[in-house]
Every structure is written in structure tokens, then in C-alpha cells.
N, C-alpha and C positions, 0 to 999 in steps of 0.2 A: 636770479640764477640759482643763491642758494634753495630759494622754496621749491622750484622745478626740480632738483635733487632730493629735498627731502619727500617730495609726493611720490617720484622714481622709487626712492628707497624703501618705502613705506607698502605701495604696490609689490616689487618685488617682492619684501618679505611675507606678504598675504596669498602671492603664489608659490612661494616655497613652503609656506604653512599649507596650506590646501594638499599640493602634491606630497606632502609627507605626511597629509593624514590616510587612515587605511580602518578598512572593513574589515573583521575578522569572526568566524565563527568555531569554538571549541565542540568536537565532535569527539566524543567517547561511547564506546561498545562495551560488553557483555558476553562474551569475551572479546579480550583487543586483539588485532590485529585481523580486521575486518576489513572488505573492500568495502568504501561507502561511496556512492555515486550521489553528486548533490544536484538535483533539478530547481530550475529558477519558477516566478510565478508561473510562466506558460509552458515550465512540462518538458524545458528545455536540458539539455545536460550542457552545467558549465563545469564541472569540475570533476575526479574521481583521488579518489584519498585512503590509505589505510589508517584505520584508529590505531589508537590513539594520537589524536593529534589537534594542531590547530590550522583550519582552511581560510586563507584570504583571498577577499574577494579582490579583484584584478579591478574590476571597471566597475563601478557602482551601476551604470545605466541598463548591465546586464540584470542586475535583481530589483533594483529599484525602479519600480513608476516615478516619470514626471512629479514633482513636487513635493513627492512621499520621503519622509523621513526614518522610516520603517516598513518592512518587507516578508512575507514569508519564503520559506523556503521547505522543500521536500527531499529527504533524503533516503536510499533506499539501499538497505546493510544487508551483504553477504559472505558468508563463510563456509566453506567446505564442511558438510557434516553439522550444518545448522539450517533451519527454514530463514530462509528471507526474514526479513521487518522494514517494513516504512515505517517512516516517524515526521513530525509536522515541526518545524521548528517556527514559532510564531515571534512578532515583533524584533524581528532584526532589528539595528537600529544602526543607521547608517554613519561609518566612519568612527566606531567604536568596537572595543575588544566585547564581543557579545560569548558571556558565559552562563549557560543558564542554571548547571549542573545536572544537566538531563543526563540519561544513562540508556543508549539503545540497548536495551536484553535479546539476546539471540535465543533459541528455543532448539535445543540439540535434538537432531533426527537417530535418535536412540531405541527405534523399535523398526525391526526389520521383518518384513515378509517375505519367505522365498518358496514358490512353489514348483516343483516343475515332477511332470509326467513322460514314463517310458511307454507309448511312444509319446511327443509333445502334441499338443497342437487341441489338446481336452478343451473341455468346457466346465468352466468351476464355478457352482454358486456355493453359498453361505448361507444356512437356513437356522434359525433361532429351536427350541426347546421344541415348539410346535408345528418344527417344520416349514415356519411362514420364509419366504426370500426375506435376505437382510440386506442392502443396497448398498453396495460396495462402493469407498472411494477410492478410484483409481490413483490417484496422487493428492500429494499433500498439496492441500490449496492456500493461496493469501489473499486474505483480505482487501478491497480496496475500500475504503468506507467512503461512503456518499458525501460526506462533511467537506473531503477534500478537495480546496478549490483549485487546483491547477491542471491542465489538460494530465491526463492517466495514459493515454497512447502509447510515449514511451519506458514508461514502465512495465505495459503489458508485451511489447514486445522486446524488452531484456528481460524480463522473467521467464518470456518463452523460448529465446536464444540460450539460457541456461538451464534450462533443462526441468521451468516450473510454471502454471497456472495461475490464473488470479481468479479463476471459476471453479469451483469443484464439479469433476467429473464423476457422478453416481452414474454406475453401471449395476445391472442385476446378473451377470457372469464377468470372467475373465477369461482367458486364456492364456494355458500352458507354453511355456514356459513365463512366469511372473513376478518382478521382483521390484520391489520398493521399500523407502522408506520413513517413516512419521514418526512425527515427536509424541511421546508418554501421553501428551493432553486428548489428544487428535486419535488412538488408540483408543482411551479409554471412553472418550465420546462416542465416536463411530463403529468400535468393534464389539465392544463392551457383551452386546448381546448374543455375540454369535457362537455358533453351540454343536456346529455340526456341518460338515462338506460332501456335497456331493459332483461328485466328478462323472459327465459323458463322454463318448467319443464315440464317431462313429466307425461299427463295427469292433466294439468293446464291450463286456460286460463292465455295467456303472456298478458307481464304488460308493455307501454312502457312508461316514465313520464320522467320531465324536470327535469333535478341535473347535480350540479356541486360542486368541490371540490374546498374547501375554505382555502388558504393556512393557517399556522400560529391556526387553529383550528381543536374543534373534530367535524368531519363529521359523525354521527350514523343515518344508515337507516334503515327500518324494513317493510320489505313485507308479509302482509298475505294473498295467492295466494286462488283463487278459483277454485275450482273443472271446466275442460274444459265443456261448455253450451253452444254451438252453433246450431241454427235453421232455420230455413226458413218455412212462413206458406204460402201458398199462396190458393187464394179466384178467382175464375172466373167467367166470364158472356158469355155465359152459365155455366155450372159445366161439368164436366169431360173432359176437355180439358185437353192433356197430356203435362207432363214434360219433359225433357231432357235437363242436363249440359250439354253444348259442350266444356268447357274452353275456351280457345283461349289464345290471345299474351296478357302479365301479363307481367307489369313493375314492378319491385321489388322496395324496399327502400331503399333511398342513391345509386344506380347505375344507371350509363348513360343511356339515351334509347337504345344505338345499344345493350346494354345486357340484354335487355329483351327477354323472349321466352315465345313458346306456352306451355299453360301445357297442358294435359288432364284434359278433366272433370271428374265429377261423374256421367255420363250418365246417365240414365234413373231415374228420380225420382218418377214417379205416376200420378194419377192421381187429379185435382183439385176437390175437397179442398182437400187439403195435407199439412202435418206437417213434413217436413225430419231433424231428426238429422244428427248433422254431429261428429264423433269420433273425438278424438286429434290423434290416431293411418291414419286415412284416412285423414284427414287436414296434419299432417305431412310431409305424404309419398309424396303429392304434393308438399308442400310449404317447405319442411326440418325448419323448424321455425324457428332453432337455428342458423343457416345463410343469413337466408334473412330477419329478424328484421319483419315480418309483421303483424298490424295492425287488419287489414280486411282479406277477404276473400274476390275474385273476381268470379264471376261466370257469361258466356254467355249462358241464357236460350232458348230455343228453345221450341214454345209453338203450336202443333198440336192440329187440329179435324176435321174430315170430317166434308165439307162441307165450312166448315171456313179459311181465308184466314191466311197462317202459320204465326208467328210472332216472332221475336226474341230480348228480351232484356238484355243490361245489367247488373247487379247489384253486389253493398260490399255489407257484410255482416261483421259489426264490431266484433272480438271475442268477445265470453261471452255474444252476446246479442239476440234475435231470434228478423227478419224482418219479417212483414206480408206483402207483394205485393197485390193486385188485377187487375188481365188483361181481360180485354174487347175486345173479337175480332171481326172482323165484318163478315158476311156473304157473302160468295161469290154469285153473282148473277148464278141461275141458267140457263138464259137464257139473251142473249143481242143481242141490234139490232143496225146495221149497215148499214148506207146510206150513197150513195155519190152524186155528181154531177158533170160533168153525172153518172147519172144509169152505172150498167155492171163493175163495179170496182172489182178488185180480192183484195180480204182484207189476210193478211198473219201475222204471227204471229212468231217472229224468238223464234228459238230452238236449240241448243247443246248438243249435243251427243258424246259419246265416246264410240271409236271402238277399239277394241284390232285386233290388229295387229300384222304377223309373217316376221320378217325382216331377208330376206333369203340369201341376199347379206353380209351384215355387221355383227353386232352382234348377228345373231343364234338367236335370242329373241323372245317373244310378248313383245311386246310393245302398250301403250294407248296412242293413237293420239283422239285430240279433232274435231269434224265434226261439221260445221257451216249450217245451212240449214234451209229453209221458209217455215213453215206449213201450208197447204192453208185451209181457215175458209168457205171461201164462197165468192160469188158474189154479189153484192149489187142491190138490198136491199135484207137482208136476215135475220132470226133471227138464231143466233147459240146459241145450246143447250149444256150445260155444258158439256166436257169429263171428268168423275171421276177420269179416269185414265190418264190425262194429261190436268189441266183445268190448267185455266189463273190466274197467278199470277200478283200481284202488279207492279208496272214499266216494267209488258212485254213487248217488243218495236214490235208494228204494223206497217203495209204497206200496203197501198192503193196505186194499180196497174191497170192501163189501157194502152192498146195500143194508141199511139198519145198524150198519156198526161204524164206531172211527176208525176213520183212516189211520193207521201205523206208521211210524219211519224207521228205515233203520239204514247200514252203510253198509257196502260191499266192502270185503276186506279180502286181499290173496290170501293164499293160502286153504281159504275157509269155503267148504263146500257145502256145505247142509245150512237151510237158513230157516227158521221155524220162529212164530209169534204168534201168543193171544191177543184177541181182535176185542175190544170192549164195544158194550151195546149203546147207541145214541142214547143220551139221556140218566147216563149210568154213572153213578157218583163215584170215585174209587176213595178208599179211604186208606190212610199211612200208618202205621204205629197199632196202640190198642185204644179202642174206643173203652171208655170207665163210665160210671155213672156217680 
């Protein structure tokens, strides 16, 4: 009877010993007074605690496997005005004060960006020294690292119920109105190189202006955009000389020159004096705004009138601002006169033409081949009288031809009426300087 009592009493106190042992995990932040939420090996939430403190585990079977005498654990620290941090606490060890003197460090969200635009609703990139896009991270991201072995699921969605990511989100714009904010590290990483903002919207002249984000501080900017005002006046000598955009090859900003291309113009503008608006809707449609960062407006003007020799210039046009041009053209001679020496020289005048062509062999086509060929003027001395329908242009390249002699070249030039040249004889040595002996 007595032994039956003493095996009683001996069980009993190894169940009283058991039940009064206990798990414990000491949990310290950087700064204290952290919410820290602790997840078991599968991801689980058993517990939620503010630091400084010490958490005990309730039921070992919650963090413990079968057999195991030691456990990890994941804990995931939050604070107002600080980014998140997980931390791995390894080798638990069951039914003991586990202190390991780790210390979670919080990472203060101490660099603020605030942008916003009158009206809102812009488009904001971020372009470096050269103009290049800088990829913007929309919010400060955490980390999950791969190493971590316990399901991540709940994590990523209390990070997301608080109002945070565990993926960085790279955008190449924002939009107005925009406010966040990241820690010094995270700043100095990601903004580091950005050097300059450009803001669209449409039906606004774009804004582009020099900023940069300054770690450790609050960056607040504020755009009030203007209504899109773009012009062109132009003034001529004579008056009614007509207009025509032609475009042509337009380097954009921040990209190499082989990625430049042709745009189309806006053809036909008027007649001089003229005043052309230009829409934000027709600027657009060329320029896409809100991917080529541009400035200005480029335009190749092409400037006609009978009579007058055609001219072609180019000119920016800064947004938001109207250019006035004035073009002076000069008057084509209607009559010019041509001597040579000797007399009897056929003066010619080269010309190119294009002939459409049926290629009956090969490709079944018409095809435009280009035709090379000398329009003859006259014979010297002569006066030629202007063809309206095919007069002489600027740098036209001439030919003064005689039999027994070389051919001559020379270049039509306005302005210039009287054209006269010595003809050298075939076979005729010309000599430069002074011949010595």
C-alpha cells in the first residue's frame, strides 16, 4: 500500500513538474514599444505583443514539431513612422527562458515626397542629368528573403492590410496628387540620381524643371500648370508668301541620335502674315508628350511664292510661348545672261526626274527609278528668259560645253544675273603659281 502511494506521489510531482515548465521568448526592438506579431513554423499567427517584452508560449505543439526540441520562429515588427522588419529567431528551445540578445532595429521613414499639381491628376516622370527615365519606387518595399522557411502568405497580407508591400513597385510616372514616404537608405538608393521632373497633363503646357530628393528630409513640391498656348506669328518681305510644315528627322530628349525619326509636319499653314495656333490634342499626336519629355516643338518650314526663290527654315518653338519669325526672300531673276570664251558654248543646266516604271521580268511592279539628264539653256552668248514652270534654283549645278574644249562647272546662285567663263582647250596643261628654272 505504502509503495502504491509512493509511485502516486512521485507521478504526480512529474506532472506538476511538467505543467509548471514553460517556453519563453525575450523580444526587444529598436525602438521599443513596437507591435510585434509572432508566426509559428507554418506562417501561423500565435501571438501579437508590444516590445519590450517577454512572450510565452501557451502550448508548445503550437511551435513545436513532433519530437523536436527546438523550433524557429518569425516575427514581424511594426511601428508608426518606421518600415516594417522581419526577423528569424532560430533554435527556440523548448520549455526554457530563450534569450538570445538580438535586437530588431526599425528603419525610421524619415524622407518624405509630396507632390501635387493645380489642376491634379499630371503625369510625373523623373529623368537623370541626361534626361534618361529614372524608375520610380512607388512605395517603400520589404524584403522577404528566400532563406525563410515558413509559409510568407500571412505576412504579405498584413503588410498589405497596413498599408505596405513586400514587392517593390517600379513605375516610370506617377500621378498628381502623390505622397509617400522612405527611409534615408531607400532615398539614397533609389533617388540618388534624379536630377530633374517633368510634369504633363492633358491640355496643359508641360513643365520641365531641375529637383532632386533630399535624403533624411521633407521634399514638398507644388505645380500650378497652365492652360496649353502655343504659337507661331510669322511676318514676310514681300507679304503673302505661303507656309508649309514639312517636319523632318527630330531628336528627342535623353535618347541617342540613331533613335531619332521623322515626324510629320502640320502641313500647310497660310499665308504670311499669319498667326497658327497649335492644339495640345495636334502637338500630342506628334510628339506623344508624356514619353518623349519635350521642351519645344521642332518645325521644318518650307516658305513659297511665285516668282521668288523657295526657302526652307528651321525653327523650336518653346511650349507655352508664341515665336514671331520674319523671312525675306529674294527674287528670282527673270532673265540671265551667259558668255563664254570662246563664244558658241552650250550652257546646261542638270535636272532629275522620276519615271515610273513597269518591271515585267521580276517583281510584276511600277516601280520609281530616278533619271539623270542636262537641260540645254542656250548657246553663248545668250540671254535666258525665266521658265515659270521649271526656273532655276539656288545651287543648280551648270555646264559650259564646247567641242575641243573642257567642259566648265559652275553654280546658279540668286540674286546673280550675268554668268560668264573661260573654256580651256582639250589637252591644255594649266599651270598655278610661277613656273622658275
Amino acid at each position: 500500500m505504502n509503495l502504491i502511494n509512493n509511485v502516486l506521489i512521485i507521478i504526480s510531482i512529474m506532472i506538476l513538474s511538467a505543467c509548471g515548465s514553460s517556453t519563453t521568448v525575450m523580444i526587444k526592438t529598436k525602438p521599443s514599444r513596437a507591435e510585434v506579431v509572432v508566426l509559428n513554423y507554418k506562417g501561423e499567427q500565435k501571438g501579437k505583443v508590444t516590445s519590450d517584452t517577454i512572450f510565452k508560449i501557451k502550448n508548445n505543439e503550437d511551435f513545436f514539431m513532433d519530437s523536436h526540441d527546438s523550433t524557429n520562429a518569425m516575427l514581424l515588427a511594426t511601428k508608426k513612422g518606421y518600415k516594417p522588419e522581419i526577423a528569424t529567431l532560430a533554435r527556440i528551445r523548448k520549455n526554457e527562458d530563450n534569450d538570445d540578445k538580438r535586437i530588431i532595429k526599425l528603419k525610421e521613414l524619415n524622407t518624405s515626397i509630396s507632390i501635387e499639381t493645380t489642376p491634379p491628376g499630371a503625369n510625373i516622370i523623373f529623368l537623370d542629368a541626361a534626361n534618361h527615365i529614372i524608375p520610380f519606387l512607388a512605395k517603400e518595399a520589404i524584403s522577404l528573403k528566400k532563406n525563410y522557411s515558413i509559409d510568407k502568405s500571412f505576412v504579405k497580407d498584413y503588410l498589405r492590410d497596413i498599408g505596405h508591400t513586400t514587392k517593390a513597385k517600379i513605375v516610370n510616372k506617377i500621378i498628381t496628387p502623390f505622397e509617400e514616404k522612405y527611409t534615408e537608405a531607400t532615398a539614397q538608393s533609389s533617388f540618388s540620381k534624379i536630377s530633374k521632373i517633368y510634369i504633363v497633363k492633358q491640355g496643359y503646357n508641360p513643365v520641365a524643371q531641375d529637383l532632386s530628393i533630399r535624403p533624411s528630409e521633407s521634399n514638398v513640391y507644388s505645380f500650378h500648370l497652365k492652360p496649353f498656348s502655343t504659337s507661331l506669328k510669322i511676318i514676310s518681305e514681300p507679304e503673302g508668301v505661303e507656309i508649309e510644315d514639312l517636319g523632318g528627322r527630330v531628336e528627342f530628349q535623353g535618347k541617342d541620335t540613331g533613335n531619332a525619326r521623322r515626324m510629320n509636319g502640320f502641313g500647310y499653314l497660310g499665308k504670311a502674315p499669319l498667326i497658327r495656333k497649335f492644339s495640345f490634342d495636334e502637338v500630342d499626336k506628334r510628339y506623344t508628350l508624356s514619353n518623349n519629355r519635350n521642351s519645344t516643338m521642332t518645325m521644318m518650314l518650307k516658305i513659297t511664292k511665285a516668282g521668288f526663290e523657295t526657302e526652307h527654315l528651321q525653327i523650336d518653338i518653346p511650349f507655352g510661348e508664341q515665336k514671331t519669325i520674319k523671312v525675306t526672300m529674294q527674287a528670282r531673276p527673270k532673265e540671265v545672261s551667259f558668255q563664254s570664251d570662246p563664244q558658241g558654248s552650250h550652257v546646261y543646266v542638270f535636272r532629275q526626274k522620276t519615271r515610273e516604271v513597269y518591271d515585267s521580268e521580276k517583281t510584276k511592279k511600277i516601280h520609281s527609278i530616278k533619271l539623270d539628264h542636262w537641260k540645254h539653256l542656250g548657246v553663248t552668248p545668250f540671254t535666258y528668259y525665266t521658265d515659270v514652270s521649271d526656273p532655276l534654283h539656288h545651287t543648280d549645278k551648270l555646264k559650259f560645253s564646247r567641242p575641243g574644249f573642257q567642259d566648265t562647272f559652275d553654280q546658279f546662285k540668286s540674286g546673280v544675273s550675268n554668268y560668264h567663263t573661260v573654256l580651256e582647250p582639250k589637252g591644255a596643261i594649266s599651270y598655278q603659281g610661277t613656273i622658275t628654272k
